[in-house]
N, C-alpha and C positions, 0 to 999 in steps of 0.2 A: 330225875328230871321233874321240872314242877310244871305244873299245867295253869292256865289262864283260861280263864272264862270269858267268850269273846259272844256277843248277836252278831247273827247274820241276819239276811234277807234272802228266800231263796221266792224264785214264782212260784206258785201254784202246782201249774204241772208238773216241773224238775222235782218239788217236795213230794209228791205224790209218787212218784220213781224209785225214790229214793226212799222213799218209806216201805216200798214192794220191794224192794230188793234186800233192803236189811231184813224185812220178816224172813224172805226165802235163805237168804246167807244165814241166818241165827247171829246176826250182829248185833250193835248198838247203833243210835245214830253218829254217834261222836265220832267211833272208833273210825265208822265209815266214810266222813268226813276228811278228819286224820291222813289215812289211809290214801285216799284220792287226792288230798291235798300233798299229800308225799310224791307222789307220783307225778303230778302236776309238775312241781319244781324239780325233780329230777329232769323229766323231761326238757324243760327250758333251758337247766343245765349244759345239757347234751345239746341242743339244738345252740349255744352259744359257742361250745367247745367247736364244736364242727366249725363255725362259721370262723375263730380267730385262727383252726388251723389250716382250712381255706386261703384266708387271707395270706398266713406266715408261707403256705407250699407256693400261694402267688409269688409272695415276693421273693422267693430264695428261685425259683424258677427263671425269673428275670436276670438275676444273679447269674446262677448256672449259665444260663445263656451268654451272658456277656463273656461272661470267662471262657466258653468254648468258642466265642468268637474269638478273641482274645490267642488263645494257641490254636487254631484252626490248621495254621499252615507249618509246624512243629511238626518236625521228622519223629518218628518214637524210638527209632533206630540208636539212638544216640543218648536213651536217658541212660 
């Protein structure tokens, strides 16, 4: 994997956070970065997955629906 060197801008305070916490962790700041940034988009991931199969349980629901309107009054006696 090749790596890119990218500036950011962080505020003040967050850099300052961030810079406590990698001393305590024995990290780098990169790695820390990295790391959080991974997380970040996993997370959104996930939070997108949900919402299209959301969406897909809505509409096969609908579906479903129809179709047991549809045989509603279908003896079972006779399949």
């Amino acid at each position: 994997m090749s790596a890119v060197r990218k500036n950011i801008n962080f505020p003040e305070d967050l850099l300052r956070e961030v810079n406590s916490l990698t001393k305590k962790s024995k990290t780098d700041f990169s790695k820390f970065v990295r790391e959080a940034t991974k997380e970040y988009v996993n997370n959104l991931k996930k939070e997108q997955l949900q919402k299209e199969l959301e969406e897909g349980y809505k509409a096969k629901a609908k579906l479903n629906l129809k179709i047991s309107e549809d045989f509603k009054y279908v003896d079972g006696e006779n399949i």
